[in-house]
N, CA, C and O atoms as a GROMACS GRO file, in nm:
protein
  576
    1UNK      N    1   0.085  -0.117   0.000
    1UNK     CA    2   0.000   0.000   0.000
    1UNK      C    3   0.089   0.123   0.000
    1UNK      O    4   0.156   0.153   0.099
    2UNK      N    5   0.089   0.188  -0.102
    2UNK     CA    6   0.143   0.321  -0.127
    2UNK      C    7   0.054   0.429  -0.121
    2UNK      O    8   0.003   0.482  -0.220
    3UNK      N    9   0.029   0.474   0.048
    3UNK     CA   10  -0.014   0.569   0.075
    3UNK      C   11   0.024   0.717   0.114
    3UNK      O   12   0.057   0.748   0.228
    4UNK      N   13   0.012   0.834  -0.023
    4UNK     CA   14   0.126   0.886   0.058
    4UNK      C   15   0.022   1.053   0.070
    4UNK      O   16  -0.078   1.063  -0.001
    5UNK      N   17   0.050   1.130   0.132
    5UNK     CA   18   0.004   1.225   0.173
    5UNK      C   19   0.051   1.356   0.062
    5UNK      O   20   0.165   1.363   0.016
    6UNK      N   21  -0.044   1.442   0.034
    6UNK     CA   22  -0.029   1.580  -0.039
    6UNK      C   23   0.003   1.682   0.049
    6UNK      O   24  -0.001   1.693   0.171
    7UNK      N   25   0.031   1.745  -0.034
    7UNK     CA   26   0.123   1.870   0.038
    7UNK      C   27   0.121   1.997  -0.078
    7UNK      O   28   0.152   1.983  -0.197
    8UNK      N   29   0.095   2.072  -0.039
    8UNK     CA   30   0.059   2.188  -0.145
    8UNK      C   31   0.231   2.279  -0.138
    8UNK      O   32   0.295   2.284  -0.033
    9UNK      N   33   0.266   2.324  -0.230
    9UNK     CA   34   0.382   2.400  -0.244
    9UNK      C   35   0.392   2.479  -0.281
    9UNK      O   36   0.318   2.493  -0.378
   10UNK      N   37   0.476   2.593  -0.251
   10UNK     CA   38   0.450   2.734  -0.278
   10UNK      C   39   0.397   2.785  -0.399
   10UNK      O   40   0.312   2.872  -0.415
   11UNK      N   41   0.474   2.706  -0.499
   11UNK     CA   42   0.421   2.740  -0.618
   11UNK      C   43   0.358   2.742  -0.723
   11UNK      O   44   0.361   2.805  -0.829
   12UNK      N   45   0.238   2.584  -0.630
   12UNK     CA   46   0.174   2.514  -0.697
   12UNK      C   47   0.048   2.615  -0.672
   12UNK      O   48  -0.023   2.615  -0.772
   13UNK      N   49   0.000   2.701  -0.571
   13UNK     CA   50  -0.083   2.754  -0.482
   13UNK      C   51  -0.156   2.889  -0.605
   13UNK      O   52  -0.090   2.980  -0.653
   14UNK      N   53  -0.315   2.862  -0.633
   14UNK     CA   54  -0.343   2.969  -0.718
   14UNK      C   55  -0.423   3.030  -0.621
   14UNK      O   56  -0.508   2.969  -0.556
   15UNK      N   57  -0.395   3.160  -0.608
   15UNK     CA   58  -0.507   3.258  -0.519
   15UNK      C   59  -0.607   3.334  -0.627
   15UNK      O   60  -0.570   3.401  -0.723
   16UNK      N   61  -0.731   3.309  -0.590
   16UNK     CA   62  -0.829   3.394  -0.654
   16UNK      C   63  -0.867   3.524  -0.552
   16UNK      O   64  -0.836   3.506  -0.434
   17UNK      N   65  -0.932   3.653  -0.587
   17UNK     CA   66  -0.948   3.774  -0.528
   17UNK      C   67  -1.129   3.737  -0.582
   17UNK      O   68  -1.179   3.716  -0.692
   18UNK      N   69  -1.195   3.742  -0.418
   18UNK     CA   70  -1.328   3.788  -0.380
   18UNK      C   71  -1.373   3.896  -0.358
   18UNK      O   72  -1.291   3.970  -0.304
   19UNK      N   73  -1.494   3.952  -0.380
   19UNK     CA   74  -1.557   4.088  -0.327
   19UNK      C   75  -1.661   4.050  -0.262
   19UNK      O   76  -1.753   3.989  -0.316
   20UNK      N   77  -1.660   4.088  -0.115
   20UNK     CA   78  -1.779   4.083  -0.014
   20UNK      C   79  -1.899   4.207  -0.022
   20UNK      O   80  -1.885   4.328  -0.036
   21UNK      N   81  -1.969   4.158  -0.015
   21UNK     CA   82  -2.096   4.328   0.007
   21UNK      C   83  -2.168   4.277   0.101
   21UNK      O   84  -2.258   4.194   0.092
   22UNK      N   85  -2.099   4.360   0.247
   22UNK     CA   86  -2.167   4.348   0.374
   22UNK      C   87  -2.293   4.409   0.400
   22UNK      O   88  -2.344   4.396   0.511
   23UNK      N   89  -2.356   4.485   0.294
   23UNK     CA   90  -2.498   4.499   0.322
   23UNK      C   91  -2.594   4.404   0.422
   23UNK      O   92  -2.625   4.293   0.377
   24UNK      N   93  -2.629   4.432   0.518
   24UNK     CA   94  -2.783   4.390   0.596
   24UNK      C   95  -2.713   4.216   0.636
   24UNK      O   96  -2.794   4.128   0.667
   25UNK      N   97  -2.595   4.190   0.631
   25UNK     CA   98  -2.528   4.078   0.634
   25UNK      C   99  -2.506   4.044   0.815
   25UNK      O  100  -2.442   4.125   0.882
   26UNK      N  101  -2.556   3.942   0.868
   26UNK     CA  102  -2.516   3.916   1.013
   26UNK      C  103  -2.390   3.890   1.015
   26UNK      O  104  -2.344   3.800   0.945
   27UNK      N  105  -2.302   3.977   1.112
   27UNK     CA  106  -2.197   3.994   1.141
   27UNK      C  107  -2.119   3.887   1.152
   27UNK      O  108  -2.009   3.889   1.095
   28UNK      N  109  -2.172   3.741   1.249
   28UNK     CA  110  -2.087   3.617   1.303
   28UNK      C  111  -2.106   3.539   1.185
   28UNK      O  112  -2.002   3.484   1.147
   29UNK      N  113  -2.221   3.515   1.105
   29UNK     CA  114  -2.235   3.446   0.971
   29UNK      C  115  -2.133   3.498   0.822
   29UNK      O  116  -2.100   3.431   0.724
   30UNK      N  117  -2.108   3.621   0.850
   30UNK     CA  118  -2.029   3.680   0.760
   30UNK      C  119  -1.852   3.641   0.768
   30UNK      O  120  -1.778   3.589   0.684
   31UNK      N  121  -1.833   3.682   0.880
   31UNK     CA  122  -1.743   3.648   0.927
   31UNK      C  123  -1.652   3.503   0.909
   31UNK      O  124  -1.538   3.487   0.868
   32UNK      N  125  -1.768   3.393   0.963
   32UNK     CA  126  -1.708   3.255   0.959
   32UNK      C  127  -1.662   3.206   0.802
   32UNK      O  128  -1.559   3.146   0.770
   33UNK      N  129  -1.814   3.269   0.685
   33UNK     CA  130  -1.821   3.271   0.592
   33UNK      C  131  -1.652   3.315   0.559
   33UNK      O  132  -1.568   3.226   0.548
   34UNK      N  133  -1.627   3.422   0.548
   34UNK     CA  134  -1.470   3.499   0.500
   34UNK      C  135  -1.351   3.382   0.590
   34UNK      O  136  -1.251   3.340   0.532
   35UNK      N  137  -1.372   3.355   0.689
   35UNK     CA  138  -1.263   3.282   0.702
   35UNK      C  139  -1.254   3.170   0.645
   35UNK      O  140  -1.139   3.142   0.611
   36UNK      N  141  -1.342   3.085   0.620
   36UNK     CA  142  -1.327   2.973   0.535
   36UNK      C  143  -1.264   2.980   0.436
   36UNK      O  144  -1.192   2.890   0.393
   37UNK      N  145  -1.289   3.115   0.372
   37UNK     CA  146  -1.260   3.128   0.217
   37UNK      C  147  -1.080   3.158   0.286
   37UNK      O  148  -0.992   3.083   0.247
   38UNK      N  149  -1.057   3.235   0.354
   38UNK     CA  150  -0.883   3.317   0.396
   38UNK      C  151  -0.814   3.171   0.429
   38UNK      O  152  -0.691   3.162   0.418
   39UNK      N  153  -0.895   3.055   0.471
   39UNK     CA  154  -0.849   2.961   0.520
   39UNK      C  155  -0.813   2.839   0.394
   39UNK      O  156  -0.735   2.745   0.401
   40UNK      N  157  -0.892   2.877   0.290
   40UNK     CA  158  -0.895   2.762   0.179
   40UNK      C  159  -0.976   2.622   0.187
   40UNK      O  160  -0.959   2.521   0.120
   41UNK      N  161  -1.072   2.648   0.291
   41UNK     CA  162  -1.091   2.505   0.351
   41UNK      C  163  -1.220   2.476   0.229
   41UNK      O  164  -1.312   2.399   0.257
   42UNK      N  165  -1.216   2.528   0.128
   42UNK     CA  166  -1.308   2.495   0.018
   42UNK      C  167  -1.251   2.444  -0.112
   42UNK      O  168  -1.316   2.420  -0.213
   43UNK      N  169  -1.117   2.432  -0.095
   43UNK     CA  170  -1.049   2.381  -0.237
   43UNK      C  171  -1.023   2.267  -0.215
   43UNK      O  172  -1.056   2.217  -0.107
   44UNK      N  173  -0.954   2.191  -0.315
   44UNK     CA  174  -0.916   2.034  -0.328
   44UNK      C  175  -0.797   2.042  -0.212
   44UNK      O  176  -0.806   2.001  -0.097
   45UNK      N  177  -0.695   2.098  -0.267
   45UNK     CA  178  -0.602   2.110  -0.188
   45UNK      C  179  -0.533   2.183  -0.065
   45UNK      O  180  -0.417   2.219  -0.047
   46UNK      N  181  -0.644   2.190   0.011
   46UNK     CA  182  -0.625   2.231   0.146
   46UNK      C  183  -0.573   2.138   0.231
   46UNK      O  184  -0.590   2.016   0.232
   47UNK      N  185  -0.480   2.237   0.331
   47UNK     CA  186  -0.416   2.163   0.388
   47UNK      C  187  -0.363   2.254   0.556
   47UNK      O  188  -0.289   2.351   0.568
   48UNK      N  189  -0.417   2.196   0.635
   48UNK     CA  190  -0.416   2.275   0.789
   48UNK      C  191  -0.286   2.356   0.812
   48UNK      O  192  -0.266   2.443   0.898
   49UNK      N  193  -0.211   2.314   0.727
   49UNK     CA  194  -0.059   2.345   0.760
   49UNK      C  195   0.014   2.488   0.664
   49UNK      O  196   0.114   2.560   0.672
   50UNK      N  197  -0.090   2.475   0.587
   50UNK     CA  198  -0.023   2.567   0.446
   50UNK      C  199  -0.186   2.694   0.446
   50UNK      O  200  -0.308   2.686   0.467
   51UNK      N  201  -0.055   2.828   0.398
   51UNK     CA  202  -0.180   2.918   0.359
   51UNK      C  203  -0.267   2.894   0.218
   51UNK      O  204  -0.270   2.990   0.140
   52UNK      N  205  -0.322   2.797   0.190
   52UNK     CA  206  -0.408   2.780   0.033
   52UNK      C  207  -0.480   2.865   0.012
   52UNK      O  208  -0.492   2.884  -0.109
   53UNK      N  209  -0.557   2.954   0.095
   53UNK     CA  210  -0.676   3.044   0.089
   53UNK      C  211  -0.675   3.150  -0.029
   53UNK      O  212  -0.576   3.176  -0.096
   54UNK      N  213  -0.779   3.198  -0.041
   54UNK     CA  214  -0.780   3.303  -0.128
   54UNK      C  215  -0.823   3.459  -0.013
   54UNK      O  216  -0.865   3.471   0.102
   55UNK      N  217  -0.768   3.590  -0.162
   55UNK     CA  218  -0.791   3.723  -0.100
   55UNK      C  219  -0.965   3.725  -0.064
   55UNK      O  220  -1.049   3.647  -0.108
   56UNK      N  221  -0.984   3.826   0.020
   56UNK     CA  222  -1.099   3.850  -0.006
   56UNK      C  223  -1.143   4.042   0.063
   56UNK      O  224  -1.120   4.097   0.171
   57UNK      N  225  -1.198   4.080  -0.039
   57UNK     CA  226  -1.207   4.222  -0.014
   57UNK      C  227  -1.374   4.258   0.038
   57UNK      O  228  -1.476   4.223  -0.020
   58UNK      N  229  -1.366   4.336   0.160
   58UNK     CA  230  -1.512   4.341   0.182
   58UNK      C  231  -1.518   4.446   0.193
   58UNK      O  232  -1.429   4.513   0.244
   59UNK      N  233  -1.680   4.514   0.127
   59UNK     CA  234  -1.705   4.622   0.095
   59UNK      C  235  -1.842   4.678   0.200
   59UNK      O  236  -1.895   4.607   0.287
   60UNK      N  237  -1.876   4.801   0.172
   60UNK     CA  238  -2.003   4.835   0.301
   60UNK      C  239  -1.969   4.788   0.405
   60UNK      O  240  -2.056   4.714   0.449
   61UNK      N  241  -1.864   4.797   0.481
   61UNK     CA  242  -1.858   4.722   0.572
   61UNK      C  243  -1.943   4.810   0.735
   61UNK      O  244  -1.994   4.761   0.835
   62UNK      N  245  -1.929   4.915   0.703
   62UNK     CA  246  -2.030   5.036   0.772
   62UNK      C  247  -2.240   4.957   0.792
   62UNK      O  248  -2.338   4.970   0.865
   63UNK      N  249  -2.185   4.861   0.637
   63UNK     CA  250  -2.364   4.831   0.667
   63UNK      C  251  -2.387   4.719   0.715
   63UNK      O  252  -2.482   4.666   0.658
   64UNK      N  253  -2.317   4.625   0.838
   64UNK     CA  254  -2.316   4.498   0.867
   64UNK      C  255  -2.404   4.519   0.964
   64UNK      O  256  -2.415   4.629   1.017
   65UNK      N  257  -2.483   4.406   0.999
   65UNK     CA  258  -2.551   4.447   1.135
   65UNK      C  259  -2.559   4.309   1.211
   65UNK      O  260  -2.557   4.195   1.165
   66UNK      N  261  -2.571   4.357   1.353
   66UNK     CA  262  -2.563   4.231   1.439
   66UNK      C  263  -2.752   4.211   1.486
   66UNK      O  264  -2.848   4.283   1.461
   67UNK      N  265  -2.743   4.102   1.549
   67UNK     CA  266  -2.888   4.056   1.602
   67UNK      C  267  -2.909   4.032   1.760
   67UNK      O  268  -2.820   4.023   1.844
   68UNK      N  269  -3.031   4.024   1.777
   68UNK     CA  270  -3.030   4.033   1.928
   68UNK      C  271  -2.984   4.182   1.976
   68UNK      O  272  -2.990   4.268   1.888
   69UNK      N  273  -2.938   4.226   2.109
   69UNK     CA  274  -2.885   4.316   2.174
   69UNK      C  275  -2.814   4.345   2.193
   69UNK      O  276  -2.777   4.420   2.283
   70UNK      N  277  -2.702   4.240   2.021
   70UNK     CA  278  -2.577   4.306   2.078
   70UNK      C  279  -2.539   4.462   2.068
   70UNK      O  280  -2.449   4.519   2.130
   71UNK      N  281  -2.638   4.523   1.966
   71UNK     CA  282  -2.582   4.657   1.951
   71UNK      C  283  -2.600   4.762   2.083
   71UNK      O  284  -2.577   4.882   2.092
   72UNK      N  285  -2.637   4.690   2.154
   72UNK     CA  286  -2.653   4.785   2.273
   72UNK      C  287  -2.509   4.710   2.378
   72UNK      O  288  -2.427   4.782   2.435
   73UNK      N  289  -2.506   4.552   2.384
   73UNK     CA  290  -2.448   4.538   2.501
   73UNK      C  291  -2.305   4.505   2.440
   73UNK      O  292  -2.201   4.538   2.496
   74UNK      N  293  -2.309   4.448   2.340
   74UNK     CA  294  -2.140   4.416   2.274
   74UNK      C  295  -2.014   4.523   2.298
   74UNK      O  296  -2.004   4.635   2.247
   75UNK      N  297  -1.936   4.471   2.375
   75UNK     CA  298  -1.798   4.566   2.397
   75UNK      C  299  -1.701   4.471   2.350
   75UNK      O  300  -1.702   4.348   2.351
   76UNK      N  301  -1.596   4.574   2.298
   76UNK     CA  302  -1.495   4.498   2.266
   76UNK      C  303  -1.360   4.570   2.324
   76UNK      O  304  -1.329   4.687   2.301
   77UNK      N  305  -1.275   4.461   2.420
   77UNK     CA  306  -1.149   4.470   2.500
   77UNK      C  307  -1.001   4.516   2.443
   77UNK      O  308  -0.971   4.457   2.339
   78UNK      N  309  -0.944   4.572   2.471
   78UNK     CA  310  -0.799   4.570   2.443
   78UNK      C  311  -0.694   4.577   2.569
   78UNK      O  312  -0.788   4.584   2.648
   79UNK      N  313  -0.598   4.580   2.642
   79UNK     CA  314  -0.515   4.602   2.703
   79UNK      C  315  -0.380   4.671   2.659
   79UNK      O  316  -0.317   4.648   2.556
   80UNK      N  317  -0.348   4.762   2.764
   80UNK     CA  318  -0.230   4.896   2.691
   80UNK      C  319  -0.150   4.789   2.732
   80UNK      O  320  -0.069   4.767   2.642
   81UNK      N  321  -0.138   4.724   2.811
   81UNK     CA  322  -0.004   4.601   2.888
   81UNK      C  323   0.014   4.714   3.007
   81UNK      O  324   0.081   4.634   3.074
   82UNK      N  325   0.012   4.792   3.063
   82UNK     CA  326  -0.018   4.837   3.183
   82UNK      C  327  -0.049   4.792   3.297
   82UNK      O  328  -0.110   4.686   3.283
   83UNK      N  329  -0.036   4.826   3.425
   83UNK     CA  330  -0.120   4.806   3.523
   83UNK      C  331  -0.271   4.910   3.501
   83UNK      O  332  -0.278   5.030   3.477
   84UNK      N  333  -0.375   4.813   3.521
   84UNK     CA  334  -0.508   4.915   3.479
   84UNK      C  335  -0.537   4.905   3.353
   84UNK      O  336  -0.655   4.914   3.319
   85UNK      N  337  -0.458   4.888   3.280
   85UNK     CA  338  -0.510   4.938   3.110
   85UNK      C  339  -0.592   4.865   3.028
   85UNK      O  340  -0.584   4.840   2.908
   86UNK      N  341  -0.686   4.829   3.128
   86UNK     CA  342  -0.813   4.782   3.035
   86UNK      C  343  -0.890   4.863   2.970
   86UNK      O  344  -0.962   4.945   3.027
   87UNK      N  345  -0.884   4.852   2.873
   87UNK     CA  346  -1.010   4.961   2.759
   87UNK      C  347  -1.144   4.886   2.715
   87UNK      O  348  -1.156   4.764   2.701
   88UNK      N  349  -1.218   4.957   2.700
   88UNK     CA  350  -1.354   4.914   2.688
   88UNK      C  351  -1.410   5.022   2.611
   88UNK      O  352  -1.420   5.142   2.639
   89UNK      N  353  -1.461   4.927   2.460
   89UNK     CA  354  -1.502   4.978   2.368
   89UNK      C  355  -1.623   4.974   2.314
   89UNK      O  356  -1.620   4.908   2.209
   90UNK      N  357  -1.746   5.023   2.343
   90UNK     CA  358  -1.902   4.949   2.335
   90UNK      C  359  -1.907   4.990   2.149
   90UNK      O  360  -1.848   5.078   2.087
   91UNK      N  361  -2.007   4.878   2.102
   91UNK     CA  362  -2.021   4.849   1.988
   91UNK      C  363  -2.097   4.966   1.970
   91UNK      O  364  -2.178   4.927   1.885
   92UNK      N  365  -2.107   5.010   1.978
   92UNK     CA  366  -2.173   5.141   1.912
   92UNK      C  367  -2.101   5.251   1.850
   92UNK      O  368  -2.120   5.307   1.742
   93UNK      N  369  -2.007   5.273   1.951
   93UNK     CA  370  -1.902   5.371   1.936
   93UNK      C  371  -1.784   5.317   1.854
   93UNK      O  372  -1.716   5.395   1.788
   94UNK      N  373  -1.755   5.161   1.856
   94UNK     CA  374  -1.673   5.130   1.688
   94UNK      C  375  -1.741   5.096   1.616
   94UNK      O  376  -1.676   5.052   1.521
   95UNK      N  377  -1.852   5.088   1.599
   95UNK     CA  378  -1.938   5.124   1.468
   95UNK      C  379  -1.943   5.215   1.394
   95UNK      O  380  -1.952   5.204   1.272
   96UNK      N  381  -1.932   5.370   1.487
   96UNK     CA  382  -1.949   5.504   1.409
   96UNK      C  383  -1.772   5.541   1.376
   96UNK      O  384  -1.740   5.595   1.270
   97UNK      N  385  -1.653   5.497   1.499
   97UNK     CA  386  -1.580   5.540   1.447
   97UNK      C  387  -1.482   5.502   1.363
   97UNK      O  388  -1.404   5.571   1.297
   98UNK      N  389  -1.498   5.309   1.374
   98UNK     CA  390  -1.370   5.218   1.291
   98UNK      C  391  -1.470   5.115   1.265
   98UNK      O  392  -1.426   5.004   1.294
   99UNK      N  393  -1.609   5.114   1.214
   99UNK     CA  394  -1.672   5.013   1.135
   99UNK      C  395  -1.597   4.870   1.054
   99UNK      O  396  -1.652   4.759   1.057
  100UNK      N  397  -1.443   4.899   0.973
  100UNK     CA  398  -1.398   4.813   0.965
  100UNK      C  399  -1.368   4.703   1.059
  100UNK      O  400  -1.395   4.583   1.062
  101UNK      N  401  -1.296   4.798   1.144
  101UNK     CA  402  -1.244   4.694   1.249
  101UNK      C  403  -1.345   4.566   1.323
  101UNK      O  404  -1.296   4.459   1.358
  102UNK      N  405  -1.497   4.602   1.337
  102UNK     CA  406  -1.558   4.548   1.370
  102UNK      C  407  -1.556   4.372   1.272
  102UNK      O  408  -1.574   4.264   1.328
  103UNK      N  409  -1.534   4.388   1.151
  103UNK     CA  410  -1.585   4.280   1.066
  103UNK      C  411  -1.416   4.207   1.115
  103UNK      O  412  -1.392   4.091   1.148
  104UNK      N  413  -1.327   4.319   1.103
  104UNK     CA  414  -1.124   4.244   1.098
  104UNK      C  415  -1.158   4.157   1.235
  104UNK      O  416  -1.120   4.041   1.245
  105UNK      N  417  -1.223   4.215   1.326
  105UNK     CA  418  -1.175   4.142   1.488
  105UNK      C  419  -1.291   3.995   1.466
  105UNK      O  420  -1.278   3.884   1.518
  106UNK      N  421  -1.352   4.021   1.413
  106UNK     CA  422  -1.451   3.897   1.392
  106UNK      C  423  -1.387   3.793   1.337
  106UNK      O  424  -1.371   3.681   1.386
  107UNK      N  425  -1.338   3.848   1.200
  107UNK     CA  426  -1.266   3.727   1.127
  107UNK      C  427  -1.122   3.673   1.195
  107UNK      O  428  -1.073   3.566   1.157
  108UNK      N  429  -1.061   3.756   1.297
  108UNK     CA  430  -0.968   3.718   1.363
  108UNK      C  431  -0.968   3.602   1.423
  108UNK      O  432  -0.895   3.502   1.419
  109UNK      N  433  -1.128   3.652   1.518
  109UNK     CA  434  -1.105   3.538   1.639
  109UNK      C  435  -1.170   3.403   1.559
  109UNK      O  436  -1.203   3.311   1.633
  110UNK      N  437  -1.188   3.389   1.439
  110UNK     CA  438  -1.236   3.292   1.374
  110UNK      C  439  -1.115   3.202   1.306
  110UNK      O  440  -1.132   3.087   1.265
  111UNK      N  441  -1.010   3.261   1.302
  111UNK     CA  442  -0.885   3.218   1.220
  111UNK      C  443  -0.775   3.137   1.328
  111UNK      O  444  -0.823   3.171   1.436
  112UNK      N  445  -0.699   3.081   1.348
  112UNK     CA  446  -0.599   3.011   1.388
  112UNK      C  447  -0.536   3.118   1.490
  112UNK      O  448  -0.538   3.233   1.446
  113UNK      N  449  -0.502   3.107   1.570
  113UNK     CA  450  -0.411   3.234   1.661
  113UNK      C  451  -0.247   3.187   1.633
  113UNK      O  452  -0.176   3.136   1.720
  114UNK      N  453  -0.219   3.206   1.541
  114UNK     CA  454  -0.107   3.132   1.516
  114UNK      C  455  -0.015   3.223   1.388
  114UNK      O  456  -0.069   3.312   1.323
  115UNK      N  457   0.105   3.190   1.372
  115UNK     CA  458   0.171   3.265   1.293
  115UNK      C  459   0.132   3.273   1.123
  115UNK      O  460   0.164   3.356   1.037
  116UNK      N  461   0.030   3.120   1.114
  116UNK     CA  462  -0.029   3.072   0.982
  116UNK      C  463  -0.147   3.189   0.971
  116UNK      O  464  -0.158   3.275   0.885
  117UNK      N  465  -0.268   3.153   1.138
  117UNK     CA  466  -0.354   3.268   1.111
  117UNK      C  467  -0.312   3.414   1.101
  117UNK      O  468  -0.388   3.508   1.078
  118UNK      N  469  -0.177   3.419   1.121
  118UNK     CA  470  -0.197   3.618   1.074
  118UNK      C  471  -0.146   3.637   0.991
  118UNK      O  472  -0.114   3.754   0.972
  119UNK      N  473  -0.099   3.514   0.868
  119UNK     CA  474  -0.068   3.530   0.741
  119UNK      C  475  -0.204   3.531   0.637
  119UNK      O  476  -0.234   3.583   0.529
  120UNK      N  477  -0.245   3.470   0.705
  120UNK     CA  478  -0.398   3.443   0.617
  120UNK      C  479  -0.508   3.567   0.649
  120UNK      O  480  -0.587   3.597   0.559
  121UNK      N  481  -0.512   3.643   0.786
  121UNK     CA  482  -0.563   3.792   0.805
  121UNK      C  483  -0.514   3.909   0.709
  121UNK      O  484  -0.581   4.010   0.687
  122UNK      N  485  -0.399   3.885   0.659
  122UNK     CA  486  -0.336   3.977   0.565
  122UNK      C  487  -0.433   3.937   0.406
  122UNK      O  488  -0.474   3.980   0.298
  123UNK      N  489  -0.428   3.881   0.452
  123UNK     CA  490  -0.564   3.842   0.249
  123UNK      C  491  -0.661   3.950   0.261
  123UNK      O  492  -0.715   4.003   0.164
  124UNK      N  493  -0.683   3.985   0.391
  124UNK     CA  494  -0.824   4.032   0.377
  124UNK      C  495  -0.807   4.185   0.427
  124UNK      O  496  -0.732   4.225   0.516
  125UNK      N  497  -0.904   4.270   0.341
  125UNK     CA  498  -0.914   4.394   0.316
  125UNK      C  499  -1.044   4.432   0.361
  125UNK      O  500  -1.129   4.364   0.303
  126UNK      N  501  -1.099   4.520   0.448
  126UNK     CA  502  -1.197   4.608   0.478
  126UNK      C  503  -1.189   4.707   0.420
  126UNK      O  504  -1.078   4.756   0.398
  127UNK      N  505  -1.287   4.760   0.384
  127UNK     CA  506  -1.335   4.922   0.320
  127UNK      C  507  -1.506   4.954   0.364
  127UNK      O  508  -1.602   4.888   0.325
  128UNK      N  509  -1.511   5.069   0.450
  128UNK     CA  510  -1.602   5.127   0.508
  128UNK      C  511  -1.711   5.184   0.345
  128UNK      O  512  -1.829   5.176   0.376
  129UNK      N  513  -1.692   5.238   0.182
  129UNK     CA  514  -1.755   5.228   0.133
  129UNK      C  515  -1.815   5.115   0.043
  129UNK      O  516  -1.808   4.998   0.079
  130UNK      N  517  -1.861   5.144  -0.050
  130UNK     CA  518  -1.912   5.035  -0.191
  130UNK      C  519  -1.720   5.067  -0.252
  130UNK      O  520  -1.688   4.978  -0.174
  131UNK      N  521  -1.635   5.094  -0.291
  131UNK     CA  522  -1.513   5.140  -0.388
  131UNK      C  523  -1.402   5.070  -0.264
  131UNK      O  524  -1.379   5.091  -0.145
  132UNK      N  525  -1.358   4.990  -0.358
  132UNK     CA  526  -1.218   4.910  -0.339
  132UNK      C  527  -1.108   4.985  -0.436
  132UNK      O  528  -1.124   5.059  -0.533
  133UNK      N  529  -0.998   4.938  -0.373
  133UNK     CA  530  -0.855   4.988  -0.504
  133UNK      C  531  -0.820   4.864  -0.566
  133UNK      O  532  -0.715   4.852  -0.630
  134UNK      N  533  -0.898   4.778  -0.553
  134UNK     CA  534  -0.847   4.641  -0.599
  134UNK      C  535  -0.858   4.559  -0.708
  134UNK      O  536  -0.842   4.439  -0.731
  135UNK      N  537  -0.905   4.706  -0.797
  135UNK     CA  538  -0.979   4.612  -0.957
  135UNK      C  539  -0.895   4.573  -1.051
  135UNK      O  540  -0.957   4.517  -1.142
  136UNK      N  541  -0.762   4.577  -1.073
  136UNK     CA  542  -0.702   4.498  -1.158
  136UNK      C  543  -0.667   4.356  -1.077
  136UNK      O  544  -0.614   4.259  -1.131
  137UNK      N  545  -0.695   4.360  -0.978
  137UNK     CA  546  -0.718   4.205  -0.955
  137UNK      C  547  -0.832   4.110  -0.985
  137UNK      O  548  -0.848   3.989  -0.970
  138UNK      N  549  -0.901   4.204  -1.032
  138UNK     CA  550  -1.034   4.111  -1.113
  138UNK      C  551  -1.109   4.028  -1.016
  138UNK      O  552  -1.065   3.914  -0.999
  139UNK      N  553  -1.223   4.065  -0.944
  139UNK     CA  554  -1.178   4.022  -0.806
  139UNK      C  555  -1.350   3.959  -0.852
  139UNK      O  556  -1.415   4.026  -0.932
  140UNK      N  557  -1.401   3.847  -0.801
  140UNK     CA  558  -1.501   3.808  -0.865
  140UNK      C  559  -1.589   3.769  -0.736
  140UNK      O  560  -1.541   3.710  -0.639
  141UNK      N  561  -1.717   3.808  -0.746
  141UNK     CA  562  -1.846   3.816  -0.645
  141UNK      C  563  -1.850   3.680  -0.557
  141UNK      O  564  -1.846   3.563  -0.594
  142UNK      N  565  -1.856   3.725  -0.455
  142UNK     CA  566  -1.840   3.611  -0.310
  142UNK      C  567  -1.994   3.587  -0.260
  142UNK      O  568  -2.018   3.653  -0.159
  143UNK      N  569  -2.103   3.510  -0.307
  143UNK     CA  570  -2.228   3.481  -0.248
  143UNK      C  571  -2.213   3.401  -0.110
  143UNK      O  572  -2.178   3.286  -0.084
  144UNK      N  573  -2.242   3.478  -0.055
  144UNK     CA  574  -2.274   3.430   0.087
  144UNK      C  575  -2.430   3.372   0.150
  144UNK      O  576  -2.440   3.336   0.267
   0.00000   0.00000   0.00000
C-alpha cells in the first residue's frame, strides 16, 4: 500500500481575489463565511498546515448588522499592557468610528491564533464604502 500524503507548495498555490458586500449581512455568519474562504478550507487542496486560501475584499462594511442586543451590550477589550489598562469599547461607538475593524476582529477570532492565522488575516481587506482599489485584480463576487 502506497499511501502517501499531499502537500501543497508554494508554487503550486493559485489565489483567486473575492468581493464581499456586507450589506444587511449578520456579522458572526459573515465572518465565519470569509474565514473559510482566507483559510482555503473549500479547495481540493487544502491543507491545515499551508496558507491555500484566497484574497478576499469586503465592501459596506459600515452596513453589517448584528442581532439580538448586541448593539446595545457588545464591547470589545484591548489592554495597553499596563497596570489598569483595560479599555472598553461598546459596539456602538466602533461602529461610528472604525466600522472596519468590527468585521477584521470577527474574522480574527475565527482564524488560527497562530503565525499561519496572521498570514492568512493579511488576504483580507476592509473598506467602510461600496469602492475598493483592488480592480485589476479582477476580483469576482463572493455569495454568501
Amino acid at each position: 500500500m502506497n499511501d502517501i500524503t499531499y502537500a501543497p507548495k508554494v508554487g503550486e498555490i493559485e489565489r483567486q481575489w473575492f468581493v464581499v458586500d456586507a450589506t444587511d449581512k449578520v456579522l458572526g455568519r459573515l465572518a465565519s463565511e470569509i474565514a473559510q474562504v482566507l483559510r482555503g478550507k473549500g479547495k481540493p487542496e487544502y491543507a491545515p498546515h499551508a496558507d491555500v486560501g484566497d484574497h478576499v475584499i469586503v465592501i459596506n462594511a459600515d452596513k453589517v448588522r448584528v442581532t439580538g442586543n448586541k448593539a446595545e451590550s457588545k464591547v470589545y477589550y484591548r489592554h495597553t499592557g499596563y497596570p489598569g489598562g483595560l479599555r472598553v469599547t461598546p459596539y456602538s461607538r466602533m461602529a461610528e468610528r472604525h466600522p472596519d475593524r468590527i468585521i477584521r476582529k470577527a474574522v480574527r477570532g475565527m482564524l488560527p491564533h497562530t503565525k499561519l492565522g496572521r498570514m492568512q488575516l493579511k488576504k483580507l481587506r476592509v473598506y467602510v464604502g461600496g469602492e475598493h482599489r483592488h480592480q485589476a485584480q479582477n476580483p469576482q463576487p463572493l455569495e454568501l
